[in-house]
ZALO-457150 format. One record per residue (C-alpha): z, x, y; residue number from 1. Coordinates in Angstrom, 2 decimals, decimal comma, always signed. Layout:
N
[[Z; X; Y]; NUM]
...
! end
This chain:
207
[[+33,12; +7,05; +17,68]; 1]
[[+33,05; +5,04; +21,08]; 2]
[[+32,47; +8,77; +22,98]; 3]
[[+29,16; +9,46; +20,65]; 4]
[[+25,98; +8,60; +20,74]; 5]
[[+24,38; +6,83; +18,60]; 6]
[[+22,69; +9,74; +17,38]; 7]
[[+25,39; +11,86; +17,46]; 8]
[[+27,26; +9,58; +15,47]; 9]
[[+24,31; +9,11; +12,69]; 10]
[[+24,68; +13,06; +12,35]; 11]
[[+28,59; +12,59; +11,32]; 12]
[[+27,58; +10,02; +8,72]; 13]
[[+24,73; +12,34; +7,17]; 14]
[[+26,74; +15,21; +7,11]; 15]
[[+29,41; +13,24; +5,42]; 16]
[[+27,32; +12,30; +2,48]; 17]
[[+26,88; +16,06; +2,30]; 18]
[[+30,48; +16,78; +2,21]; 19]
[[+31,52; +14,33; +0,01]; 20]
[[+29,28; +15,44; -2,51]; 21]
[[+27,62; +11,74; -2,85]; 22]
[[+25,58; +11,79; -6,43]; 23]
[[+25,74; +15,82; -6,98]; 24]
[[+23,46; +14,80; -9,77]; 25]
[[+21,23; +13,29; -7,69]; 26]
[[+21,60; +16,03; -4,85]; 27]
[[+20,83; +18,97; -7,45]; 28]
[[+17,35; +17,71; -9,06]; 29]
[[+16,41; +16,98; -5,14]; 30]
[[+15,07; +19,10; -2,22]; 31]
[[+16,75; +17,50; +0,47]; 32]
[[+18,64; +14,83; +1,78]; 33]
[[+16,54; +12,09; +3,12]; 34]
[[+18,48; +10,10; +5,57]; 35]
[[+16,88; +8,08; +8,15]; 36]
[[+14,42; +8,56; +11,20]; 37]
[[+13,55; +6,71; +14,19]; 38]
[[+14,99; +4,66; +17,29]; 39]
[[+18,68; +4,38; +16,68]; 40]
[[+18,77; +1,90; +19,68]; 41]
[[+16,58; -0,21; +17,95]; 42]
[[+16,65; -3,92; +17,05]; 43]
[[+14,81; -3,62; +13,84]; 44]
[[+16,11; -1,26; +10,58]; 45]
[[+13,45; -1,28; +7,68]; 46]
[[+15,75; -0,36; +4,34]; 47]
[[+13,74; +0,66; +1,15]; 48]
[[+15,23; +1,62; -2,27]; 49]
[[+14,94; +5,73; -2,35]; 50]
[[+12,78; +8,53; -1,21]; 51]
[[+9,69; +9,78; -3,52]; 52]
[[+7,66; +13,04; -3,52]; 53]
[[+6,30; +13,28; -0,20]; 54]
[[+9,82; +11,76; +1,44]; 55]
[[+11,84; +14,94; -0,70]; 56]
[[+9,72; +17,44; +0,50]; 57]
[[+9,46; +16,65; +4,03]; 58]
[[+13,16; +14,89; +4,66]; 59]
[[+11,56; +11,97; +6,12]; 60]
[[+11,85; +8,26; +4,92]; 61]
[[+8,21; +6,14; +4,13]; 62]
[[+5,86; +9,42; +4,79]; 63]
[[+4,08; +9,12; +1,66]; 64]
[[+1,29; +6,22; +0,83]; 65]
[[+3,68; +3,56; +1,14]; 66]
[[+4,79; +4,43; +4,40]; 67]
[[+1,05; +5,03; +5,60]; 68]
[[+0,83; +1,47; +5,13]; 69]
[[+4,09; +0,67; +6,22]; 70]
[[+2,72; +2,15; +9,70]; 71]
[[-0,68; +0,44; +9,52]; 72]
[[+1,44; -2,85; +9,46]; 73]
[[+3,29; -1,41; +12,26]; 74]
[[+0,61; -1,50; +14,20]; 75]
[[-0,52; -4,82; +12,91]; 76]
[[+2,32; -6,15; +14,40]; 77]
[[+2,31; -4,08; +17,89]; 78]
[[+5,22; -1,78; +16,84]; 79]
[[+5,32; +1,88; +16,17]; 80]
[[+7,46; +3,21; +13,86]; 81]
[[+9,42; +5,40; +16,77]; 82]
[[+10,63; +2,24; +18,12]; 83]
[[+12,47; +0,91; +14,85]; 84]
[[+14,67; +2,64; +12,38]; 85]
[[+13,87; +3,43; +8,57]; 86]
[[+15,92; +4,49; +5,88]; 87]
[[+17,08; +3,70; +2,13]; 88]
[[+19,74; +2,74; +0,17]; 89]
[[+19,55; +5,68; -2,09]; 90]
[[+19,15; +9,10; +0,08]; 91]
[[+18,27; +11,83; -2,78]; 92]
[[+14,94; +11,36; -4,87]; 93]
[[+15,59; +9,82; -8,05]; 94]
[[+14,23; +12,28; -10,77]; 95]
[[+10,15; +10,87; -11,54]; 96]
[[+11,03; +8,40; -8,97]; 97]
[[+12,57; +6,20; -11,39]; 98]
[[+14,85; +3,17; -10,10]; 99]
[[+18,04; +3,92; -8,58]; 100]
[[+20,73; +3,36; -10,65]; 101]
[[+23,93; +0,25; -9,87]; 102]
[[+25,81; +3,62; -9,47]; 103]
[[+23,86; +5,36; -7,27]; 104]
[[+23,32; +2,21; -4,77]; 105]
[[+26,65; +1,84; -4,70]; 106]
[[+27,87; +5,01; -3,98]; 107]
[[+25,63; +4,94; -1,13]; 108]
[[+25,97; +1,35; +0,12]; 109]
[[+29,28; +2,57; +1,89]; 110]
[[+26,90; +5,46; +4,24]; 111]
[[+23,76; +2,61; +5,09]; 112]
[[+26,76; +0,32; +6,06]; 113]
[[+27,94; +3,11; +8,76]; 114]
[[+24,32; +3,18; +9,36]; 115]
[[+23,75; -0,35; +10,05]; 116]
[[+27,40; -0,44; +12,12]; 117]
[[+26,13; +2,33; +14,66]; 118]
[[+22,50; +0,63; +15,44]; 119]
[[+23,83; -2,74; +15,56]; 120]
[[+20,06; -4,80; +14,99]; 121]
[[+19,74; -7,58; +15,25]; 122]
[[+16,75; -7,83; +12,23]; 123]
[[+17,08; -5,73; +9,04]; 124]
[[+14,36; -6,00; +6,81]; 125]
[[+14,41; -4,92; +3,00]; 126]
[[+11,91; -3,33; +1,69]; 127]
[[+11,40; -4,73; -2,16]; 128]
[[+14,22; -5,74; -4,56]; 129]
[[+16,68; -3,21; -4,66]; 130]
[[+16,94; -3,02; -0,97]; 131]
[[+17,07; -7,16; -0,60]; 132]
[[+19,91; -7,16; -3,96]; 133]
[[+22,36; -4,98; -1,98]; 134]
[[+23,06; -7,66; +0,65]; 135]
[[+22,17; -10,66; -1,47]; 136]
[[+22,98; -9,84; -4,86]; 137]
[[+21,52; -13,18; -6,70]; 138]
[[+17,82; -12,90; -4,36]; 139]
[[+15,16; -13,07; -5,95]; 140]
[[+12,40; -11,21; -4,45]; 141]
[[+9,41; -13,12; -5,91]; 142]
[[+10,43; -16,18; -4,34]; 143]
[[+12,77; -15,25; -1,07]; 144]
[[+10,16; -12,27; +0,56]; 145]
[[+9,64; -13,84; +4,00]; 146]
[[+12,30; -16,16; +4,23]; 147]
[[+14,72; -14,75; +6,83]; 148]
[[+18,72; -15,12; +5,92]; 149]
[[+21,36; -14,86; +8,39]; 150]
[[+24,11; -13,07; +7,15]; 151]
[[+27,04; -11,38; +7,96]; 152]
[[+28,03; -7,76; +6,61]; 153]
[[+31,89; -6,97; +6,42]; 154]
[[+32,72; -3,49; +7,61]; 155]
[[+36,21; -2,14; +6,92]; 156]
[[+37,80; -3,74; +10,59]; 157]
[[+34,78; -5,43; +11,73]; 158]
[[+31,68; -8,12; +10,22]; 159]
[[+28,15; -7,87; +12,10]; 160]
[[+25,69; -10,77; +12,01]; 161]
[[+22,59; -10,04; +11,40]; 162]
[[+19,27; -11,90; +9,92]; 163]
[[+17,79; -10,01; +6,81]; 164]
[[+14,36; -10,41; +5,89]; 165]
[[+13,76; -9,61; +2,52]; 166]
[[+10,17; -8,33; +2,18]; 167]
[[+8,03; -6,53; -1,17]; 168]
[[+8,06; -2,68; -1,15]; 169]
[[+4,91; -1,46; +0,43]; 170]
[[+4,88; +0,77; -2,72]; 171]
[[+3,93; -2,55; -5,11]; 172]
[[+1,35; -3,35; -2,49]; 173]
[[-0,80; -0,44; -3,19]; 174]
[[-1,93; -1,63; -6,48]; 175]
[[-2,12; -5,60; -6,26]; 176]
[[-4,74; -6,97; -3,39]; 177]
[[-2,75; -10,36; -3,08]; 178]
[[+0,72; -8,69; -3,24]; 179]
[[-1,07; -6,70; +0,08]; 180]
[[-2,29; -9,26; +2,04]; 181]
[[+1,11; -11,28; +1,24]; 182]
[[+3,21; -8,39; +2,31]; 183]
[[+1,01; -8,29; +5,62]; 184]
[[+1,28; -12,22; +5,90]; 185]
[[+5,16; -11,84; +5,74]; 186]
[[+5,37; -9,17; +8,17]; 187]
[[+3,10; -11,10; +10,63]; 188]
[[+6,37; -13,13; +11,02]; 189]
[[+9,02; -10,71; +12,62]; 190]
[[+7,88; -10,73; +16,08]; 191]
[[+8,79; -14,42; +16,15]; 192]
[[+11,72; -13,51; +14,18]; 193]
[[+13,04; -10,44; +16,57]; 194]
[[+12,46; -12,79; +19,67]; 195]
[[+14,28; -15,60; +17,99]; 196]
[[+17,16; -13,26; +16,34]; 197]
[[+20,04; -13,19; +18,95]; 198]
[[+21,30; -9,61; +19,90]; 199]
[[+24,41; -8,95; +16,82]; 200]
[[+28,07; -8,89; +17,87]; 201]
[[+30,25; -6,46; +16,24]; 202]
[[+33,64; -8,44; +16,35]; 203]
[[+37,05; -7,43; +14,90]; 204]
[[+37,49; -9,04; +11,56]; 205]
[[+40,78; -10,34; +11,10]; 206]
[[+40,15; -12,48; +8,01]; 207]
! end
């Protein structure tokens, strides 16, 4: 993987999930696979649960009304989404956009994880519960959202350190004023936290 880019080496992971038939159920009630866009030299990965209507149809992560405002706090914040990376847990649209399912988040987990190894940031941020519960499975959303955690994820040979920032999905904004101006009073905080956030070190794991 050393001789790819980073890009390149995205490309083998999403056409993996295609060849390994990851959720066929999922894959057969969807248009398209929705995997990721953005910087993949990034410092910053924004993770939400699973792509909607306007992600299925286009192939593109947050495109819809949550991701319009996703971008407006962006820009809040100086950043444009071409200079970060976004993607979900779950990469098919959930039928109705209902919840993933444990299954489906798991089945996936393995493919973000390949994601996450190749970008190396140094800041992920979750976008709402489902997103937060696959790296801290006992967080509570309601009362961790902008509290930054430094963790460490353990690949299959190596760990990477990163801090996660577990945030409310933009989505749940859209209908609740003070969930909105919370959301944008959490995300006020990651400049600080990208300056402070050391650059990750992918180290061999020999536990």
């Amino acid at each position: 993987m050393s001789s790819l880019s980073k890009s390149e080496a995205l490309e083998q992971v999403k056409q993996s999930i295609m060849q390994n038939q990851v959720c066929p159920e999922l894959a057969a009630t969807a248009t398209q696979l929705v995997f990721g866009s953005g910087d993949p030299s990034c410092s910053v990965v924004f993770i939400g649960e699973a792509p909607g209507k306007a992600e299925d149809k286009t192939g593109l992560p947050f495109v819809g009304a949550a991701g319009k405002f996703l971008n407006e706090m962006l820009g809040m914040i100086g950043l444009d989404r071409s200079a970060v990376y976004i993607t979900n847990i779950v990469k098919y649209r959930p039928p109705n956009n209902r919840d993933p399912l444990p299954e489906e988040k798991k089945a996936f987990l393995p493919y973000l994880q390949q994601q996450l190894e190749i970008i190396q940031p140094s800041l992920v941020v979750a976008l709402g519960r489902h997103a937060a519960n696959c790296f801290l499975p006992e967080l509570r959303i309601s009362e961790d959202h902008g509290h930054p955690k430094r963790i460490t994820l353990a690949f299959s040979e190596r760990k990477l350190t990163i801090v996660l920032l577990p945030l409310f999905h933009p989505a749940a904004a859209l209908y609740n004023g003070s969930m909105r101006q919370t959301l944008i009073d959490d995300f006020a905080l990651i400049p600080e936290i990208i300056k402070r956030s050391t650059q990750p070190k992918l180290v061999l794991n020999n536990n």
